[in-house]
MARPA-205327 format. One record per residue (C-alpha): x, y, z; residue in one letter. Coordinates in nm, 4 decimals. Each point is the difference from the previous one (the first is absolute). Layout:
<recs>
{px: X	py: Y	pz: Z	res: A}
...
</recs>
This chain:
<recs>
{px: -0.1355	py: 0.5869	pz: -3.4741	res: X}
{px: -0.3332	py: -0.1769	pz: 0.0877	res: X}
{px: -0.1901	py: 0.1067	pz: 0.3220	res: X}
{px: -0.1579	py: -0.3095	pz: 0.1254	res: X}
{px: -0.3483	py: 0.0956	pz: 0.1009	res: X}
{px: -0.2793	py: -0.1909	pz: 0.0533	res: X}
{px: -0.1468	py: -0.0361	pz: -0.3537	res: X}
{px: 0.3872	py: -0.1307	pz: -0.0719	res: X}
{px: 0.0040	py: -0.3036	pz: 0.2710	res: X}
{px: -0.3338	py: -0.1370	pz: -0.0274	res: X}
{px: 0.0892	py: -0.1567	pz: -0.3400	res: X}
{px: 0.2966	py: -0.1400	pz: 0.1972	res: X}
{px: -0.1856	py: -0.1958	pz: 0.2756	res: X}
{px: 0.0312	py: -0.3736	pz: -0.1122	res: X}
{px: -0.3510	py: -0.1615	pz: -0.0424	res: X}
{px: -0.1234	py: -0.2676	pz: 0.2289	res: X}
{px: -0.2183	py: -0.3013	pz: -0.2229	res: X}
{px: -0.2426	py: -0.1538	pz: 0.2599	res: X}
{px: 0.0833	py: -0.3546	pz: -0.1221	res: X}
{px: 0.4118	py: -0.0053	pz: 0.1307	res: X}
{px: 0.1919	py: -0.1274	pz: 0.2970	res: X}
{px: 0.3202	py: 0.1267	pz: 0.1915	res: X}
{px: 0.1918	py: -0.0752	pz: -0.2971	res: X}
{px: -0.1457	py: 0.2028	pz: -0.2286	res: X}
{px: 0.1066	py: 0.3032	pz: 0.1690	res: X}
{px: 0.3654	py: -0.0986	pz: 0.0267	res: X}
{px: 0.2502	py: -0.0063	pz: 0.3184	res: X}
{px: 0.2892	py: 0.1773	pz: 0.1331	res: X}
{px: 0.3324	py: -0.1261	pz: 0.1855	res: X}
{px: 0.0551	py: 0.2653	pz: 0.2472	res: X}
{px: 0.3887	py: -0.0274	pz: 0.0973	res: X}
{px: -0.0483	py: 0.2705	pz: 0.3256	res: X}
{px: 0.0190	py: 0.0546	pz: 0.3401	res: X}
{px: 0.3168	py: -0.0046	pz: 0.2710	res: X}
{px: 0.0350	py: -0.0411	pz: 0.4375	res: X}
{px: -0.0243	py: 0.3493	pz: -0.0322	res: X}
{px: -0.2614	py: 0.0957	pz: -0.3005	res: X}
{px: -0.2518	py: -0.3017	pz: 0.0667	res: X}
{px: -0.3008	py: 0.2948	pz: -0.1290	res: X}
{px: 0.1236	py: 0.0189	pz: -0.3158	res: X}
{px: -0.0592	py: -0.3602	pz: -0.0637	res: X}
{px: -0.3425	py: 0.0243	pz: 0.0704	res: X}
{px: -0.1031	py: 0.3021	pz: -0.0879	res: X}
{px: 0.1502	py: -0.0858	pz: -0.3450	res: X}
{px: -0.1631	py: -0.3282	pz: -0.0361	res: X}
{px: -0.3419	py: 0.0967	pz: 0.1254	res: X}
{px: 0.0244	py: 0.2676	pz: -0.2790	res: X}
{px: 0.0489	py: -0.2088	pz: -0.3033	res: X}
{px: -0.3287	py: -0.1833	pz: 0.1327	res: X}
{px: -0.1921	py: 0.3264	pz: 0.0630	res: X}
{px: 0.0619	py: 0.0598	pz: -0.3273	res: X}
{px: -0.1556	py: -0.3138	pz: -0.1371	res: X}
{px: 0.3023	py: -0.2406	pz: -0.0457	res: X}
{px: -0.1649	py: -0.3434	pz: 0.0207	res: X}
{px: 0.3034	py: -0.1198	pz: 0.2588	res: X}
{px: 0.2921	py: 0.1295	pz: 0.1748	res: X}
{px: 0.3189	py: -0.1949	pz: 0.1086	res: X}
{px: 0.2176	py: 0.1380	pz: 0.2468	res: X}
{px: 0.4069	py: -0.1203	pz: 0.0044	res: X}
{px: 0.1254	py: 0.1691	pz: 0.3515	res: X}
{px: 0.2175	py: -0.0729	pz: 0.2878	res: X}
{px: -0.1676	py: -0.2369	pz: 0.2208	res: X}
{px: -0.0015	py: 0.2598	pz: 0.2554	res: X}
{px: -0.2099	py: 0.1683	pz: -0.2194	res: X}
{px: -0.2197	py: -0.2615	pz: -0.0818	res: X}
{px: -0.0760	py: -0.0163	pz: 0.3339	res: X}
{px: -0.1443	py: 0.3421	pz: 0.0468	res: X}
{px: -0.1778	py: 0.0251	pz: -0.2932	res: X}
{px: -0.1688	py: -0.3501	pz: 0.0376	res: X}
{px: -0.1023	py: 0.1215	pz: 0.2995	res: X}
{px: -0.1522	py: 0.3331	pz: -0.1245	res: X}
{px: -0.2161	py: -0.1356	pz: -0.3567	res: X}
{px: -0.0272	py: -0.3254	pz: -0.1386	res: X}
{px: -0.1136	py: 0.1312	pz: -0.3215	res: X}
{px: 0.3890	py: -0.0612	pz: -0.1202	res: X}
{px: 0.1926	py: -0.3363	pz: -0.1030	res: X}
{px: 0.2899	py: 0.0472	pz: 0.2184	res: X}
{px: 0.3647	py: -0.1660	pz: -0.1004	res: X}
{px: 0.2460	py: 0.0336	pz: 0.2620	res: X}
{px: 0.3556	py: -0.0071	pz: -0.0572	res: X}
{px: 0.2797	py: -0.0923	pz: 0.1896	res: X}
{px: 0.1631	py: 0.2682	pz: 0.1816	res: X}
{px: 0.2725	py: 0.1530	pz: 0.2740	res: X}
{px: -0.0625	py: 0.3174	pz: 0.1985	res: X}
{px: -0.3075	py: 0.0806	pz: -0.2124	res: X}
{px: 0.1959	py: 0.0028	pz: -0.3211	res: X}
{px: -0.0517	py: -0.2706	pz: -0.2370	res: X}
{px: 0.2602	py: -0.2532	pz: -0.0441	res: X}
{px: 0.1982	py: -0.0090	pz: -0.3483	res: X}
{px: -0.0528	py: -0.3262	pz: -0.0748	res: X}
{px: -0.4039	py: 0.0962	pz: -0.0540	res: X}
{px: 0.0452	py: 0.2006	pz: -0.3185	res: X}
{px: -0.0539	py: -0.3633	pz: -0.2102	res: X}
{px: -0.2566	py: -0.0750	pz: 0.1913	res: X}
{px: -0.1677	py: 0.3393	pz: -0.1668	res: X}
{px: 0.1397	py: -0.0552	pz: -0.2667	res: X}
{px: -0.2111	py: -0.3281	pz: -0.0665	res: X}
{px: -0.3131	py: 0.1574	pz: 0.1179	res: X}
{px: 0.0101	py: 0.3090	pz: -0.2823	res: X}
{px: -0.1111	py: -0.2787	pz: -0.2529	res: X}
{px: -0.3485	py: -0.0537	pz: 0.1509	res: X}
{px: -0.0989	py: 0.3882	pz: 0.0313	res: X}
{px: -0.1287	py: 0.2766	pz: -0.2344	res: X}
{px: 0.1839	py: 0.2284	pz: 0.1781	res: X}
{px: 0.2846	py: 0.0856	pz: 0.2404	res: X}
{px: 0.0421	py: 0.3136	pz: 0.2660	res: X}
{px: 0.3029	py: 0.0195	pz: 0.1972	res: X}
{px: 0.1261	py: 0.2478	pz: 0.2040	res: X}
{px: -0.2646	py: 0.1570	pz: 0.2760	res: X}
{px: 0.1508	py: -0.0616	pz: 0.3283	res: X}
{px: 0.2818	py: -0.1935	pz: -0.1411	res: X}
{px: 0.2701	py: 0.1799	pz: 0.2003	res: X}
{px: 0.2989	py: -0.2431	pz: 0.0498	res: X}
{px: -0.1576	py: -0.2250	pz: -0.2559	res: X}
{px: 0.2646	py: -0.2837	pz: 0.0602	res: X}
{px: 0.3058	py: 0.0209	pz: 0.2428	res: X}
{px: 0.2278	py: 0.2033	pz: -0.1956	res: X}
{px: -0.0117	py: 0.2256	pz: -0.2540	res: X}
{px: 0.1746	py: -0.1628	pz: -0.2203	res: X}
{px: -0.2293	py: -0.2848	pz: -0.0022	res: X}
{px: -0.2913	py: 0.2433	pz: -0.0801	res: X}
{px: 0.1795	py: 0.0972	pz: -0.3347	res: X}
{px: 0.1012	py: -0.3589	pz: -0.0659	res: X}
{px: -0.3819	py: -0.0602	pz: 0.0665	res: X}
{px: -0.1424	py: 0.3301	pz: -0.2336	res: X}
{px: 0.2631	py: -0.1382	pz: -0.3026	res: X}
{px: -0.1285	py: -0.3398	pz: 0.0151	res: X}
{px: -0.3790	py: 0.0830	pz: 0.0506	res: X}
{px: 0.0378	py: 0.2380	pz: -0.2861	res: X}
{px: 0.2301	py: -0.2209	pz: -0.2733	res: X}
{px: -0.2572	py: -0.2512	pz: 0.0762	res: X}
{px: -0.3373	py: 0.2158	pz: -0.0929	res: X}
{px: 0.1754	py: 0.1965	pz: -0.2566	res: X}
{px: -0.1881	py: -0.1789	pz: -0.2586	res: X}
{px: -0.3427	py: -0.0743	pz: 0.1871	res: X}
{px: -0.3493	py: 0.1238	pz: -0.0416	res: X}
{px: -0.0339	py: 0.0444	pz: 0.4061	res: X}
{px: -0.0038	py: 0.3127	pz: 0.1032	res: X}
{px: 0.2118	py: 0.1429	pz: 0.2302	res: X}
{px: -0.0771	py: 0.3021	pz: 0.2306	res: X}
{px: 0.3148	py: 0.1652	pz: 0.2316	res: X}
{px: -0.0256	py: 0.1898	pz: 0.2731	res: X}
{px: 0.1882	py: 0.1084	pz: 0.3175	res: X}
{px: 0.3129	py: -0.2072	pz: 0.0557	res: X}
{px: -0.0413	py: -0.1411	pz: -0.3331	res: X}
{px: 0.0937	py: 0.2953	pz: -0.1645	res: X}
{px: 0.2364	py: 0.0756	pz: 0.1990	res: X}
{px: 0.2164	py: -0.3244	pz: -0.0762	res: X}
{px: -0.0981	py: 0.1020	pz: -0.3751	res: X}
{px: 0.1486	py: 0.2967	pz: 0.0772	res: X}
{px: 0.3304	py: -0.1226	pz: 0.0343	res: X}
{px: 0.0027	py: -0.2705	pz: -0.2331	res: X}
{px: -0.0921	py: 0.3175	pz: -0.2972	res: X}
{px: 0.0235	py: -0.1377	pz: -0.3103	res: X}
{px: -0.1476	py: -0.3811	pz: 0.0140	res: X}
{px: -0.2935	py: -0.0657	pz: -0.2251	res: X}
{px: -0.2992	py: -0.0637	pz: 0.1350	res: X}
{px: -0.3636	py: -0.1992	pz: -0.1062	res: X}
{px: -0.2073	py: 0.1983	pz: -0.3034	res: X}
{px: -0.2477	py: -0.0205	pz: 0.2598	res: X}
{px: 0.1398	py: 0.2326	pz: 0.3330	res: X}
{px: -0.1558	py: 0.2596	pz: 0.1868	res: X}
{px: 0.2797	py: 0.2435	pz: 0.2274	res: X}
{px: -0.2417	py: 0.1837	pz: 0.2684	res: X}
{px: 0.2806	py: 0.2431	pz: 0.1559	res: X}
{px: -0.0381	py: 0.3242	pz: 0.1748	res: X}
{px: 0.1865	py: 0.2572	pz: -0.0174	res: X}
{px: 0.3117	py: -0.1007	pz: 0.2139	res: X}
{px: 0.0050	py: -0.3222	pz: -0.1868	res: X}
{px: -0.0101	py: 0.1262	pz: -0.3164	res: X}
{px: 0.2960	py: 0.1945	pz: 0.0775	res: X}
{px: 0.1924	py: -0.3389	pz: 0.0754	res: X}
{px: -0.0961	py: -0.1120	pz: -0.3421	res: X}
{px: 0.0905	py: 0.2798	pz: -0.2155	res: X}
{px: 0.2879	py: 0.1251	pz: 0.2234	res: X}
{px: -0.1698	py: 0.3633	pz: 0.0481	res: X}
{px: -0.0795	py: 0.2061	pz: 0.2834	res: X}
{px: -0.3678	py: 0.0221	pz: 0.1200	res: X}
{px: 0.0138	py: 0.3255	pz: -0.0578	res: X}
{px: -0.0009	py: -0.0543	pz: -0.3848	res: X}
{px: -0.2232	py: -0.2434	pz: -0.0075	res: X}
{px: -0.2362	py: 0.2140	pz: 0.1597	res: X}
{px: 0.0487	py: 0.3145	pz: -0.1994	res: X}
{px: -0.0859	py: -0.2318	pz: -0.3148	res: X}
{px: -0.2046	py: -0.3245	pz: 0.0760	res: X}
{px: -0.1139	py: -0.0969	pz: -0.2875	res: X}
{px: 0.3343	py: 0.0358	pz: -0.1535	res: X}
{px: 0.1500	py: -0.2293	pz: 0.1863	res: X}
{px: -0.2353	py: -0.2639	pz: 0.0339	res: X}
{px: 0.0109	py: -0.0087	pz: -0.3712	res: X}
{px: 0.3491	py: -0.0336	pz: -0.0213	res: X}
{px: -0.0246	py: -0.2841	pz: 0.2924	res: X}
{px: -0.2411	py: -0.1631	pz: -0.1839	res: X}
{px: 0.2270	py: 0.0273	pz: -0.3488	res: X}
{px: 0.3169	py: -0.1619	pz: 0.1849	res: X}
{px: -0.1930	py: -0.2625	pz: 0.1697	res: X}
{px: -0.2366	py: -0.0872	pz: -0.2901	res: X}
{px: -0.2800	py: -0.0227	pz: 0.2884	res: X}
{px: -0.2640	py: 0.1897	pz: 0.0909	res: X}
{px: 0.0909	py: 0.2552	pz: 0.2655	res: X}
{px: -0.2293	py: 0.1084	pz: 0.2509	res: X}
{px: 0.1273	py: 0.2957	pz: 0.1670	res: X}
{px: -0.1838	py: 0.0508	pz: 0.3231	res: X}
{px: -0.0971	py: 0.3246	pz: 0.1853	res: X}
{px: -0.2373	py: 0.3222	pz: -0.0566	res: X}
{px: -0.1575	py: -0.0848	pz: -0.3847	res: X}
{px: 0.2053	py: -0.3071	pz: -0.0284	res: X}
{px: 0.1365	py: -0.1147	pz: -0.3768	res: X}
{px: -0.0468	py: -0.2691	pz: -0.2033	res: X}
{px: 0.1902	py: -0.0700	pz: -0.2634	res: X}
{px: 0.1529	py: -0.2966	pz: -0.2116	res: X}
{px: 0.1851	py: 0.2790	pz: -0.2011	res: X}
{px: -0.1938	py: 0.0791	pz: -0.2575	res: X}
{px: -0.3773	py: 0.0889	pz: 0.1320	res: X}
{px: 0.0144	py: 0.2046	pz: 0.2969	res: X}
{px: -0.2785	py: -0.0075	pz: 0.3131	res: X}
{px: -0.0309	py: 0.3022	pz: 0.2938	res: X}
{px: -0.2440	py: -0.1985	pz: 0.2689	res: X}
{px: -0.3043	py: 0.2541	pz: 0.1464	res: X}
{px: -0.0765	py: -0.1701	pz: 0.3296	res: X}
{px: 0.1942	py: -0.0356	pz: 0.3106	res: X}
{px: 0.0640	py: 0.2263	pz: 0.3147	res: X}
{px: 0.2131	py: 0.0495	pz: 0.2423	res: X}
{px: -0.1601	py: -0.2519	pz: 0.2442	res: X}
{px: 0.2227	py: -0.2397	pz: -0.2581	res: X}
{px: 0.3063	py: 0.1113	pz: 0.1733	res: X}
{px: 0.0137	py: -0.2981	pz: 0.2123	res: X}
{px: 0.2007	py: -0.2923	pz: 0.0660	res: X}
{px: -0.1250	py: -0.2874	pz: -0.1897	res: X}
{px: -0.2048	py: 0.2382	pz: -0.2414	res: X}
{px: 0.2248	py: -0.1527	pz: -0.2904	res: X}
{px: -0.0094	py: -0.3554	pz: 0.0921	res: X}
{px: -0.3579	py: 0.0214	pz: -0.0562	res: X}
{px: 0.0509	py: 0.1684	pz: -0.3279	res: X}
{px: 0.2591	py: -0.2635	pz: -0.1043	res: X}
{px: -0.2709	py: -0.2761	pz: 0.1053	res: X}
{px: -0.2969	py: 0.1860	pz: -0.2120	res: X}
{px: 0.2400	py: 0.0027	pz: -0.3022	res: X}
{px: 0.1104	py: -0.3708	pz: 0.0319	res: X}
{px: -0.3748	py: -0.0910	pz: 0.0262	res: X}
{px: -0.1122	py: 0.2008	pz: -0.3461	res: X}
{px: 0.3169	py: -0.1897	pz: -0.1592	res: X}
{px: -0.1494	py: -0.3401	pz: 0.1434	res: X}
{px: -0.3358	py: 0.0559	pz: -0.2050	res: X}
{px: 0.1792	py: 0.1089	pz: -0.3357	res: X}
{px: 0.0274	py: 0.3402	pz: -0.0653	res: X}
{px: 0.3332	py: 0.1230	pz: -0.1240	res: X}
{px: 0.2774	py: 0.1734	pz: 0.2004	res: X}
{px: -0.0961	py: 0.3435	pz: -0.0508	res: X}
{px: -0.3583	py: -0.0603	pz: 0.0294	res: X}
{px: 0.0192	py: -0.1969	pz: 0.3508	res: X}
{px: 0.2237	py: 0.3187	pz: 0.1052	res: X}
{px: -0.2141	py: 0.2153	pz: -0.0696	res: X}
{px: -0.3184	py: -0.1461	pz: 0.1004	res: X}
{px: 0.1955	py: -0.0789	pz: 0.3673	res: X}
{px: 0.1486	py: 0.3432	pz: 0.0110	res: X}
{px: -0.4175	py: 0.1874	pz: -0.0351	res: X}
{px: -0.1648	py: -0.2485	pz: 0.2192	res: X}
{px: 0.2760	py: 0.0059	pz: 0.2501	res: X}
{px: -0.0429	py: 0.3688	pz: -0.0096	res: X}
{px: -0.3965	py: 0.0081	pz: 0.0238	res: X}
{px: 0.0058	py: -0.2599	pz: 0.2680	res: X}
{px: 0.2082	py: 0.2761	pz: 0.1737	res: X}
{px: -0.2284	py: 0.3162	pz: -0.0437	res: X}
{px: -0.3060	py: -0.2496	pz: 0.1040	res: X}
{px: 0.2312	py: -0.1065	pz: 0.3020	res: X}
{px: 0.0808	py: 0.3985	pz: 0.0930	res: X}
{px: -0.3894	py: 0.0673	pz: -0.0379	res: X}
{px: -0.0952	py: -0.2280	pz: 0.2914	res: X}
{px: 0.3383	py: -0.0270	pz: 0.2029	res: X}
{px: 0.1829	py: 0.3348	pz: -0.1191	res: X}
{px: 0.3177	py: 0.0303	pz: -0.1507	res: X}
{px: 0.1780	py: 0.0088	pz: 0.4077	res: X}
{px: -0.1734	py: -0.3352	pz: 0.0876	res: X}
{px: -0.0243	py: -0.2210	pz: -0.2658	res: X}
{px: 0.2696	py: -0.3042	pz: -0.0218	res: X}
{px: 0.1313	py: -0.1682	pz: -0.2901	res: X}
{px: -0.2274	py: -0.3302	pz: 0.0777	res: X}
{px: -0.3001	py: 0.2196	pz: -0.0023	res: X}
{px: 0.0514	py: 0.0237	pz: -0.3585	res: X}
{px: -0.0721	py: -0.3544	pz: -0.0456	res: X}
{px: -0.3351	py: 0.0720	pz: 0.1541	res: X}
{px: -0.0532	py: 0.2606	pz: -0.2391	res: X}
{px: 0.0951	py: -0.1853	pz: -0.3397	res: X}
{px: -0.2987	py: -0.1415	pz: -0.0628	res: X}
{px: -0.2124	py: 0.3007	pz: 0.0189	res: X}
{px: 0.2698	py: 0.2020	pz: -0.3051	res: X}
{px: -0.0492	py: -0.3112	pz: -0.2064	res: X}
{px: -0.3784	py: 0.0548	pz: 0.0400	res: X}
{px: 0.0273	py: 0.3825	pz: -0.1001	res: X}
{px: 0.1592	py: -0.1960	pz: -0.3659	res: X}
{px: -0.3145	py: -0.2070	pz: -0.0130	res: X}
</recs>
């Protein structure tokens, strides 16, 4: 096992050549965001570009669009069709179609009642999947998302995916009480990572990385993390690192320290009681400077 300290992440942070444009830093299809979890959306989004990702798309319902236009306009928004918040089933091609044009794809924050029934999010998981499987994009799951991959078990997915569960969601994955999983962490997001062939983020006090065979134990973080919409923002920061090249296991873990630092500057200034999970995008850019 690796501890990731400083030292460790600085020769992660992707350089930045004076002479480049938005494209040079790659961009990021955000599938997020519900009626009821319209945060996640953004909070996910704005992360990817906190992070340095030269542009951010956003696929959500259009009540969702909505709110978030509203909020930033730092984010290309795509709305999609949809009924009672929920996006319609017929959407998933139009996704489909816009994979093809991104570096990478994040699906899941907010994403509760993805489509209008739940068969139509597995029918929508299968098809996204069978159609990456063989890709170079990178794909990054949280939330819902694993959830659905939860229950689908055993379908391959891209060389190139990134599972952020906590706890509870890991035990969906493996079929194991939280109990377990907590008694042995980095046991189990090894073997998570070994069934999946991904790299397995498993979040929560010292949270893993692993793609299975190298190991990580993250040294930042508090409790002031231990808010809603703390891991959308993670989710986003990971996407972003993915969008400017580094590999899997090297976006995870550069997300999962800076996330962490931008928490312990965020509990410095707001403590760990007041601070909320969009404070952290506040604080983002001051842990990347601590790298520089």
């Amino acid at each position: 096992m690796i501890d990731l300290t400083l030292e460790f992440v600085q020769k992660l942070l992707p350089k930045r050549e004076e002479e480049s444009n938005k494209g040079s830093f790659g961009n990021v299809l955000n599938v997020a965001g519900s009626v009821n979890y319209r945060g996640a959306a953004c909070l996910s989004s704005l992360a990817a570009l906190r992070v340095g990702a030269g542009y951010v798309s956003l696929a959500c319902p259009e009540v969702v669009a909505n709110s978030v236009a509203s909020y930033t306009p730092n984010i290309v928004i795509i709305p999609l069709q949809a009924s009672e918040g929920a996006i319609i089933d017929g959407e998933y091609k139009h996704i489909f179609e816009l994979t093809y044009m991104y570096k990478v794809l994040s699906v899941g924050s907010g994403l509760f009642r993805l489509f209008s029934t739940n068969e139509s999010v597995k029918y929508f998981f299968k098809n996204l999947i069978s159609t990456l499987v063989d890709s170079d994009l990178s794909l990054v799951i949280d939330a819902d998302g694993l959830n659905t991959i939860a229950e689908l078990q055993y379908i391959p997915l891209p060389k190139r995916t990134i599972l952020t569960p906590h706890p509870k969601e890991m035990s969906r994955l493996l079929k194991v009480s939280v109990e377990d999983i907590e008694e042995d962490r980095v046991k189990y997001a090894e073997k998570a990572a070994k069934k999946f062939s991904a790299t397995v983020v498993l979040k929560g006090h010292h949270t893993v990385i692993t793609d299975g065979e190298l190991t990580f134990i993250n040294s930042t973080g508090n409790s002031a993390l231990a808010k809603a919409g703390s891991g959308d923002v993670l989710t986003g920061m990971i996407a972003g690192f993915c969008a400017q090249g580094l590999s899997t296991t090297d976006a995870a873990c550069l997300g999962v320290y800076l996330h962490g630092k931008a928490g312990d500057l965020a509990k410095e200034k707001l403590t760990a009681y007041g601070m909320f999970a969009s404070d952290l995008l506040t604080y983002i850019p001051q842990a990347i400077k601590t790298l520089l």
